[in-house]
VEXDREN-2710 file (C-alpha; in Angstrom, 1 decimal):
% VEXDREN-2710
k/r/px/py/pz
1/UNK/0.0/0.0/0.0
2/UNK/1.8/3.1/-0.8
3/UNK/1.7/6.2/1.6
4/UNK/-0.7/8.0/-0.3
5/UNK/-3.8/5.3/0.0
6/UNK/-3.3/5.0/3.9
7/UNK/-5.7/6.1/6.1
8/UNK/-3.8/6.9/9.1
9/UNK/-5.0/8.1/11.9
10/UNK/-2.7/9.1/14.9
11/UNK/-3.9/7.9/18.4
12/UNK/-2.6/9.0/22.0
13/UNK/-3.6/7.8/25.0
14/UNK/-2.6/9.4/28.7
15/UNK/-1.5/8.3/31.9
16/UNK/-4.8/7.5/32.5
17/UNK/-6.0/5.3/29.8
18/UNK/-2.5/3.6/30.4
19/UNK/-2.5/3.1/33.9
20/UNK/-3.8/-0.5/34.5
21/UNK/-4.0/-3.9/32.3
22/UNK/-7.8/-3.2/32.2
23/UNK/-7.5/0.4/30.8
24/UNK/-4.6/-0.4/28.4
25/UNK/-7.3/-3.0/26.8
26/UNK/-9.8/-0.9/26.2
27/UNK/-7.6/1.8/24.9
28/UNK/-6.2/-0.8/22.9
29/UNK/-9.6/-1.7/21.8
30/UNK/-10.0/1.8/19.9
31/UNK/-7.2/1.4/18.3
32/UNK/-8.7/-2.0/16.8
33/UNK/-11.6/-0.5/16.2
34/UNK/-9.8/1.8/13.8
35/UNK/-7.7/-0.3/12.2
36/UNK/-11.2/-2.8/11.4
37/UNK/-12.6/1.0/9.9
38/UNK/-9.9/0.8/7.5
39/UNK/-7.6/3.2/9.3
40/UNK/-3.9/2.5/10.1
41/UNK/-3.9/3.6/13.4
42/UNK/-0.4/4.8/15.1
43/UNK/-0.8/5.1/18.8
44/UNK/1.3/8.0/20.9
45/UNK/1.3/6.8/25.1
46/UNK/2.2/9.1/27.8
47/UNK/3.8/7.5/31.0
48/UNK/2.0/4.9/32.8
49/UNK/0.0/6.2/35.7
50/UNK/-0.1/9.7/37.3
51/UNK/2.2/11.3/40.5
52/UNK/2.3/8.6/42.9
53/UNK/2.3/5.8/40.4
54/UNK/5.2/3.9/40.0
55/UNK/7.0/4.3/36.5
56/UNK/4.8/7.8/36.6
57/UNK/7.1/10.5/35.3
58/UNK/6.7/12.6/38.5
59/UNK/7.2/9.4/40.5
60/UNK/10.8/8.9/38.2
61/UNK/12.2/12.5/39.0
62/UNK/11.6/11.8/42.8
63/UNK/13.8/9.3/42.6
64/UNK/16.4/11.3/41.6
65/UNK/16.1/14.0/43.9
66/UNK/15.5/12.3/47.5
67/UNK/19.0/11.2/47.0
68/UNK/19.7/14.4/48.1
69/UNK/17.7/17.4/47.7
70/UNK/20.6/19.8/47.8
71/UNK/21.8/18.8/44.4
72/UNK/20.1/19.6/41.5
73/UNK/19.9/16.5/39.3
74/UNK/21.4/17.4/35.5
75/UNK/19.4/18.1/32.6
76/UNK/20.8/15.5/30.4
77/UNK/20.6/12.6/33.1
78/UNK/16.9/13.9/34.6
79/UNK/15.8/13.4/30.8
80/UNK/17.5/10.1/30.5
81/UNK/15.7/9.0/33.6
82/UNK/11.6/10.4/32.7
83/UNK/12.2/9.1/29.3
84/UNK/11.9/5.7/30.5
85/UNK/8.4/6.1/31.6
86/UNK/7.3/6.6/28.1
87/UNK/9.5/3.6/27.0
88/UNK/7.6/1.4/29.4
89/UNK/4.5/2.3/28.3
90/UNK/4.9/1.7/25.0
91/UNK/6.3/-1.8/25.5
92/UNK/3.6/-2.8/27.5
93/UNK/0.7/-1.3/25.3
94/UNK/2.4/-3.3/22.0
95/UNK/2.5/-6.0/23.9
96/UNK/-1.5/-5.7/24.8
97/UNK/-2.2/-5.3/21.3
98/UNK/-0.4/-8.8/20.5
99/UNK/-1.6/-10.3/22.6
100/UNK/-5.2/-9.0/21.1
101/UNK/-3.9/-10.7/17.9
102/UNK/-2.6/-7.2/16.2
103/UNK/1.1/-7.0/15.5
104/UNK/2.9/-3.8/16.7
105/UNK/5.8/-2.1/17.3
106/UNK/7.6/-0.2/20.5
107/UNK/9.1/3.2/18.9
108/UNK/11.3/5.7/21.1
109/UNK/10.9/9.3/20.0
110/UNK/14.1/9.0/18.0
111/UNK/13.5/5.8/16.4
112/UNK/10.3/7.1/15.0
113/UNK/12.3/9.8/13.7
114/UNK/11.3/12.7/15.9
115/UNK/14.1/15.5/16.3
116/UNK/14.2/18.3/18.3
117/UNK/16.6/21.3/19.3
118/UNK/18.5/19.9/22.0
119/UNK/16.8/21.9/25.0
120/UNK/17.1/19.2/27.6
121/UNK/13.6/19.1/29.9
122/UNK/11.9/21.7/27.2
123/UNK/12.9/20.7/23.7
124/UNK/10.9/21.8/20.4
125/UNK/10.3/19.5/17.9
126/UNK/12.2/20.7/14.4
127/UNK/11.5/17.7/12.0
128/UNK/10.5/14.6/11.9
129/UNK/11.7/12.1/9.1
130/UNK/8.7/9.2/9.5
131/UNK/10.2/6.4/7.3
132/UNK/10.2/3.8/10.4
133/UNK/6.4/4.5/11.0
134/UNK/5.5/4.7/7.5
135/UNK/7.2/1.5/6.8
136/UNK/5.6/-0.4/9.5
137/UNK/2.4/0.6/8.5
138/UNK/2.5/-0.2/5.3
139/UNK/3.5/-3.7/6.9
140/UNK/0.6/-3.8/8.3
141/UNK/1.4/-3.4/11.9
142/UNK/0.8/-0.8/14.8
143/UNK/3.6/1.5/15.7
144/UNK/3.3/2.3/19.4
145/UNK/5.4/5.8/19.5
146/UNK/6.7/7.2/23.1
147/UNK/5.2/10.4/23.7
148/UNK/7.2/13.4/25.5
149/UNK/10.3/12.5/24.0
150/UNK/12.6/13.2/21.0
151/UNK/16.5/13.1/19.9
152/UNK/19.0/16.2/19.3
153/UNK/22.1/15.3/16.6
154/UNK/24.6/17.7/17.4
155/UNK/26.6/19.4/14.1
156/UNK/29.5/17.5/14.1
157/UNK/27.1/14.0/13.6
158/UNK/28.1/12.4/17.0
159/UNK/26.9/8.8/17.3
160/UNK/23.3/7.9/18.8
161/UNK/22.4/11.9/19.4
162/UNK/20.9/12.8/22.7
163/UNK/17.8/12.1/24.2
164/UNK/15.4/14.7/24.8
165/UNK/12.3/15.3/26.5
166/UNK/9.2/18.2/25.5
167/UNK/8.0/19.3/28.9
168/UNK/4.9/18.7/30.7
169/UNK/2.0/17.5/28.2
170/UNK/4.5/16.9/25.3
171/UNK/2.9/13.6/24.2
172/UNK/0.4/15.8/23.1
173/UNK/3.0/17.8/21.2
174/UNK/4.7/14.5/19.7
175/UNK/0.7/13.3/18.6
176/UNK/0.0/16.4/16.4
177/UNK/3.5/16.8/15.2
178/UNK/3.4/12.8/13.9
179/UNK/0.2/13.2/12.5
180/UNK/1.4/16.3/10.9
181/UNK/4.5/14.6/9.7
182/UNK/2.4/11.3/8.1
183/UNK/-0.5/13.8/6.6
184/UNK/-2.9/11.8/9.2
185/UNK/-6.8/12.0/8.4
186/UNK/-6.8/13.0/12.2
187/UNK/-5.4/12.7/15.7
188/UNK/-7.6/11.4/18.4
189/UNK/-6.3/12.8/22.5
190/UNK/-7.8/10.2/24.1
191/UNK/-8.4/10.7/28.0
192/UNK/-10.2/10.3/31.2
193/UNK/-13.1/12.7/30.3
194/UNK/-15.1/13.5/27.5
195/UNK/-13.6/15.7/25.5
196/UNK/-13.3/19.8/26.4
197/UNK/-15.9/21.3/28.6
198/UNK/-17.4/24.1/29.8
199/UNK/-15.5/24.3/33.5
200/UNK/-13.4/21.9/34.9
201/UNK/-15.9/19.5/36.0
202/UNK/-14.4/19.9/39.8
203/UNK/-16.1/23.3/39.9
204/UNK/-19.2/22.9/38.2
205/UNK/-20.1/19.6/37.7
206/UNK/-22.5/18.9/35.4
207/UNK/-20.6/21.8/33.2
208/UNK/-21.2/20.3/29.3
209/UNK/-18.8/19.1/26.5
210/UNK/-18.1/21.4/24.3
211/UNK/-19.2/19.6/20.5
212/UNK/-17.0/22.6/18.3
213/UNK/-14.4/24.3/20.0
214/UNK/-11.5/26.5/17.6
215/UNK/-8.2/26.0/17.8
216/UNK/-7.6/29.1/19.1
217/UNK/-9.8/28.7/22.1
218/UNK/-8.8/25.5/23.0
219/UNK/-4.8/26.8/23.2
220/UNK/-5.9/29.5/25.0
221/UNK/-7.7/27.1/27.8
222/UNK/-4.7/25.4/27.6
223/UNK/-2.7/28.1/28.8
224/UNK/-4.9/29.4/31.2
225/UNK/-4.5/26.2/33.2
226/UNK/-7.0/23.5/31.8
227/UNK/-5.4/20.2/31.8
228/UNK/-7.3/18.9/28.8
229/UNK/-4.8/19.2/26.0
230/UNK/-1.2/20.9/25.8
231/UNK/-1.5/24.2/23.7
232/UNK/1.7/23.2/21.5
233/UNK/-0.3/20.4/20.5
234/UNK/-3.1/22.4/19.2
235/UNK/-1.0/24.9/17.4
236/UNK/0.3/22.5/15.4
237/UNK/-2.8/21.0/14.4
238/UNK/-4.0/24.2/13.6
239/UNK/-0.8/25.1/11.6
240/UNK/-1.0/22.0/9.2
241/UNK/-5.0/21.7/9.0
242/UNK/-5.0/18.3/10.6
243/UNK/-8.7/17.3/12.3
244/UNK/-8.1/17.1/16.4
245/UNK/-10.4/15.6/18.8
246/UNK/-10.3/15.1/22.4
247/UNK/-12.1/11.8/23.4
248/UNK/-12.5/9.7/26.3
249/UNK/-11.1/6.4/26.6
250/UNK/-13.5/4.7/29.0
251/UNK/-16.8/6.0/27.0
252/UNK/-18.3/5.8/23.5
253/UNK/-18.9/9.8/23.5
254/UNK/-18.1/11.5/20.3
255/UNK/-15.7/14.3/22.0
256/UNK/-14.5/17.5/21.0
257/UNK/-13.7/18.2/17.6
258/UNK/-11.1/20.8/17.4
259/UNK/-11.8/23.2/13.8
260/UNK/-10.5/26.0/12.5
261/UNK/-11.8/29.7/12.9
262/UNK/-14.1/29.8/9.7
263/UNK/-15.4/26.5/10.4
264/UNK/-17.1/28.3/13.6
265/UNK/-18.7/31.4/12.3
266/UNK/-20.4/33.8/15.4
267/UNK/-19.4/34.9/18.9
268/UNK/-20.2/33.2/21.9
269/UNK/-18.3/32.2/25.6
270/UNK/-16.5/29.0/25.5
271/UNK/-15.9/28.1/28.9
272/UNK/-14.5/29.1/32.4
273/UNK/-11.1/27.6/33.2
274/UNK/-8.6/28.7/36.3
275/UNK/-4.8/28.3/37.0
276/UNK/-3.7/26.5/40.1
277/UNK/-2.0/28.8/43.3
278/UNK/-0.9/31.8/42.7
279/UNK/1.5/34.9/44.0
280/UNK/1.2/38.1/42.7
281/UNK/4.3/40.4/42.2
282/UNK/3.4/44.5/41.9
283/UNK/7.1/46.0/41.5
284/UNK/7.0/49.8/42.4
285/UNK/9.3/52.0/39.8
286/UNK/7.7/55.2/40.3
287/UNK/10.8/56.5/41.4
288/UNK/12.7/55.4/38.1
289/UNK/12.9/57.6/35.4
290/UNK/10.9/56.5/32.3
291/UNK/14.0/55.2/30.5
292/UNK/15.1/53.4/33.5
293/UNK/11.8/52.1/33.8
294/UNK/11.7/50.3/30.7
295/UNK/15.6/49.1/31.6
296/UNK/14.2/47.6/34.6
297/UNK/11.4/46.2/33.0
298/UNK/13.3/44.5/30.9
299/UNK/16.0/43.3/33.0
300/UNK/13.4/41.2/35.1
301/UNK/11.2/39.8/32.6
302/UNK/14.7/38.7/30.4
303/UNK/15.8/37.3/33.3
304/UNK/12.1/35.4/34.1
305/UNK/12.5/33.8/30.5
306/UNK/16.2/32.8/31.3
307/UNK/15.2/30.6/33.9
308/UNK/11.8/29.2/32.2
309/UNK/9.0/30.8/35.4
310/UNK/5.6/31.1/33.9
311/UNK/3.7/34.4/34.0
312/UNK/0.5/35.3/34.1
313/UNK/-1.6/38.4/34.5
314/UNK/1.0/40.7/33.4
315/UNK/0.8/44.6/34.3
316/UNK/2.5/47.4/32.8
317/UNK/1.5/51.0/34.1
318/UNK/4.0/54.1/34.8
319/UNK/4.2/53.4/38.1
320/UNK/5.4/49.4/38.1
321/UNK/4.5/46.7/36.6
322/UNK/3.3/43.2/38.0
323/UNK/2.7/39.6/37.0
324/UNK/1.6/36.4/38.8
325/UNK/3.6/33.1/39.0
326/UNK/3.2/29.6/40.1
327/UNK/3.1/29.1/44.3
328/UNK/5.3/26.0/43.1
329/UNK/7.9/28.3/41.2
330/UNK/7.8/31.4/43.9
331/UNK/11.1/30.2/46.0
332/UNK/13.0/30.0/42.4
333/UNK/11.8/33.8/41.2
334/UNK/12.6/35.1/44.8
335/UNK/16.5/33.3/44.9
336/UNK/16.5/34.9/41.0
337/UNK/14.9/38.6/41.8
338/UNK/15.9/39.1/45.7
339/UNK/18.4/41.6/46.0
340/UNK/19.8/41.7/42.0
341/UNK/21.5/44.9/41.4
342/UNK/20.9/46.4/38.2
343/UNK/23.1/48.8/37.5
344/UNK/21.4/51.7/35.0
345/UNK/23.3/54.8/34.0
346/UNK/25.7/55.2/36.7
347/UNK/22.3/54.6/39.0
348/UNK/22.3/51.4/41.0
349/UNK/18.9/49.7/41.6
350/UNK/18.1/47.0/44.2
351/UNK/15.7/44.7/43.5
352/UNK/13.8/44.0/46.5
353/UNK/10.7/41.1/46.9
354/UNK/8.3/41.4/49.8
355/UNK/7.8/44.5/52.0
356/UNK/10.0/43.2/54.6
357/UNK/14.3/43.5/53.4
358/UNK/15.7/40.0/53.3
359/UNK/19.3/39.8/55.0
360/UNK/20.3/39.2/51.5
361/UNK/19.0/42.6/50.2
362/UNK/20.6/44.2/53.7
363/UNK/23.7/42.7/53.0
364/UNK/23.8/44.0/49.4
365/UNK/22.5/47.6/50.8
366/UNK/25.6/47.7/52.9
367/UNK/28.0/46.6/50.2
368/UNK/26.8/48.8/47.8
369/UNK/26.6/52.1/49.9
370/UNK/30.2/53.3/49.3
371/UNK/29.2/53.5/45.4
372/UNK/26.9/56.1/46.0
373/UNK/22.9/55.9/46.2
374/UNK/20.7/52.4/45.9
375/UNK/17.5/53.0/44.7
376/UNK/15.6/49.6/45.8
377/UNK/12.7/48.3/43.7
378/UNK/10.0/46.3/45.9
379/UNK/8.0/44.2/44.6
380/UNK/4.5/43.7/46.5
381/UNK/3.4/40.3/46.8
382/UNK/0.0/39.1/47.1
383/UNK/-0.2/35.4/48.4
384/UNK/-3.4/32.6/48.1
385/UNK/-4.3/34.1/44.5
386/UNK/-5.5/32.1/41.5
387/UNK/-6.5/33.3/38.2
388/UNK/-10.1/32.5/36.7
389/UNK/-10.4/33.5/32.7
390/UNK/-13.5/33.6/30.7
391/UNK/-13.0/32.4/27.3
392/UNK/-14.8/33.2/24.2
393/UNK/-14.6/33.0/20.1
394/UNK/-14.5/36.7/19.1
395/UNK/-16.6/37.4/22.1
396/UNK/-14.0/39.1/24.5
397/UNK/-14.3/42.5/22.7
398/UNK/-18.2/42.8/22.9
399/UNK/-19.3/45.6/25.0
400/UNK/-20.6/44.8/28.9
401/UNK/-18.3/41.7/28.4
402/UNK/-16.4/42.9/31.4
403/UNK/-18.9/44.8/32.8
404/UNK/-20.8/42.1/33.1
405/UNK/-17.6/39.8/34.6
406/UNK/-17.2/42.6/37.5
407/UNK/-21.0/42.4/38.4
408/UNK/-21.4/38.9/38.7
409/UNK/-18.3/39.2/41.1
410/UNK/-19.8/41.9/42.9
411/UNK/-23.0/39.8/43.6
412/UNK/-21.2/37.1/44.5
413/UNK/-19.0/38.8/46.8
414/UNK/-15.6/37.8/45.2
415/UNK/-12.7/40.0/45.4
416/UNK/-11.2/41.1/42.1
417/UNK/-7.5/41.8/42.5
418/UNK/-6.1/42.1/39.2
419/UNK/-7.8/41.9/35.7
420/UNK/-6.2/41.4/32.4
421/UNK/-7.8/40.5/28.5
422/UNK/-6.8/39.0/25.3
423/UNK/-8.6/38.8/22.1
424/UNK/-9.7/35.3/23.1
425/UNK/-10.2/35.3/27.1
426/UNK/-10.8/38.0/30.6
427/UNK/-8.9/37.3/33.4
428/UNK/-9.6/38.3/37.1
429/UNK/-7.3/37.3/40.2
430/UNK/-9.0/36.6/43.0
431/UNK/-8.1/34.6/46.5
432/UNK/-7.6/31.3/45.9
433/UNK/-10.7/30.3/48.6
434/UNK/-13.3/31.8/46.3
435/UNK/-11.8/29.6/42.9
436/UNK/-15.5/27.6/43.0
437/UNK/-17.7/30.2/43.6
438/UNK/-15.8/32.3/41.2
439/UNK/-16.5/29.5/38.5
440/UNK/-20.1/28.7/39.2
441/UNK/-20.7/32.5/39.2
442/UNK/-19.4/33.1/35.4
443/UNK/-20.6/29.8/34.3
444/UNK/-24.1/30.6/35.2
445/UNK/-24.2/34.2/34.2
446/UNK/-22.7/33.4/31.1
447/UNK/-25.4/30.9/30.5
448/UNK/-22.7/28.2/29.8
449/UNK/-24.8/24.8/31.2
450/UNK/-27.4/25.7/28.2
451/UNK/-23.9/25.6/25.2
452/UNK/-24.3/23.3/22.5
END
């Protein structure tokens, strides 16, 4: 059968829907049931199992760090270690599928011909040369592909290249960019729920499944914390046309389908979705110049991306400017930001984070004083925050959108701290106690139970 008569259709399956014998065979029974449709179906897994499991990739890097928590694991070894959850998997779910009478085949990102940049624990796919999968499906078997994971070739060609991993939800990531790479009819995310609603279900839940959702929106979910699908994975899709659906492993629901913009004509909300904890940082520079401003400005968020922190809610005014990170990546920003001079036109700032000085920033005060005078920068921090974002297809920019996000607020006695908007989503920080209430207040004054 030559490539251009194959049906293929790419199929991952989570931690979930690999977890146990009994969920590997009926996630091994879709896949059957596309091949006997006349697809060839390649399958993408994720790591067996979630935190806690054993061969879980949070469960892996534990390992490696209770032998002592004082020393920071590499890069290159942590990826060799997590990369073996994925190679597990996929084993053990070719091995279910023999054993189901189909023939398949174990592929690590590199044998499948996945490459990537090099970035150990955050690498981007740049090509993928699919001549292993292509060839085993034209054999008529099952390639069973590791998710998450991918191989850098250095310039000068050396032997075997280095093993790589894509970050949190990057079996997503490897799903689209295979189906991209073999022109697949479509890629199937299959996972514990039915496909991308209207809330997490958590918070509201009967909340609906969304039937239609864009590309767009669903990334934008994505990175406003909904754990549903990673937004790489969706951008992909989008950027090569190829049909995504989210699906549920243990149901016969027909998902999400996941279309382009002019597919979905009109303006309407999508959904509700929140972040996990929060702390918000408000850095006071109203007694920097406006050129020093925008020195400072830059100095911190060049140094955020450096290190990889995640921001959200980002604020830029004349007086400071602010953002929001993880709880989980607070004591990294405040060893990065706490007490880093930044020297500016012969004026020396002191970057400062909390109200009260650490001894670090003291120290630094008193060894900077003979050089003249520290202006220190103190950034504000607002603890027990989470952000809660309303998003909408071409709906954001309506009028009373956000009038009518404060007043449901209001009514419901909800804080707002922050606010920030996109042209796909409204974002309010409020204390992280008042996350349900916050949901179930948008979801029912944006009507979102009643969605189709």
């Amino acid at each position: 059968m030559s490539e251009s008569n194959l049906r293929i259709k790419v199929m991952k399956f989570g931690g979930t829907s690999v977890a146990k014998h009994e969920a590997r065979v009926q996630s091994a029974l879709k896949v059957i049931s596309a091949k006997e449709q006349g697809f060839s179906p390649v399958v993408v897994v994720s790591a067996i199992g979630r935190k806690g499991a054993p061969y879980a990739t949070d469960t892996l890097i534990n390992m490696l760090r209770e032998i002592d928590p004082a020393v920071e694991p590499d890069a290159r070894e942590l990826d060799l270690l997590v990369a073996c959850g994925e190679i597990l998997s996929s084993v053990i779910f070719a091995h279910t599928l023999k054993t189901l009478g189909y023939h398949a085949m174990a592929f690590r990102g590199g044998q499948a011909g996945i490459r990537t940049d090099g970035v150990y624990g955050n690498a981007r796919i740049v090509g993928i040369n699919p001549i292993s999968l292509l060839r085993t499906v034209e054999q008529g078997s099952i390639p069973v592909v590791c998710g998450f994971q991918g191989v850098y070739v250095p310039g000068d060609g050396a032997p075997g290249g280095e093993l790589t991993t894509l970050g949190r939800g990057g079996s997503d990531t490897t799903a689209s960019a295979v189906g991209a790479a073999l022109k697949a009819e479509a890629v199937e995310i299959f996972t514990d729920v039915d496909g991308v609603k209207t809330a997490d279900p958590d918070s509201v839940p009967n909340a609906p499944t969304l039937r239609n959702v864009t590309y767009d929106e669903v990334a934008e979910i994505a990175h406003l914390g909904a754990k549903v699908l990673h937004p790489r994975a969706a951008e992909i899709a989008m950027n090569f046309d190829i049909p995504l659906w989210v699906k549920n492993t243990f149901s016969d629901d027909q998902g999400t389908e996941i279309v382009r913009r002019d597919r979905f004509p009109g303006r309407r909300v999508t959904g509700v979705t929140h972040t996990g904890k929060l702390v918000y940082l408000q850095f006071d520079l109203k007694d920097a110049t406006g050129e020093h401003r925008r020195i400072l400005e830059s100095r911190i968020f060049e140094t955020m991306a450096r290190y990889g922190l995640n921001l959200f809610m980002l604020n830029l005014s004349p007086s400071g400017t602010g953002f929001a990170v993880p709880r989980s990546q607070f004591a990294m920003l405040a060893g990065i930001l706490d007490s880093l001079v930044v020297p500016v036109d012969g004026q020396i700032y002191l970057l400062q984070v909390g109200a009260q000085p650490s001894k670090d920033v003291e120290n630094q005060l008193r060894l900077l004083a003979p050089m003249g005078t520290v202006k220190t920068v103190v950034a504000e921090l607002t603890e027990g925050c989470t952000m809660v974002s309303l998003v909408g297809h071409d709906y954001m920019q309506q009028p009373g959108v956000f009038f009518d996000v404060l007043s449901a607020l209001h009514e419901a006695q909800i804080p707002v701290l922050q606010t920030t908007d996109s042209d796909y989503s409204l974002s309010v920080l409020i204390p992280e106690s008042e996350t349900n209430r916050c949901v179930k207040s948008l979801h029912e004054r944006f009507k979102l139970s009643e969605i189709i």
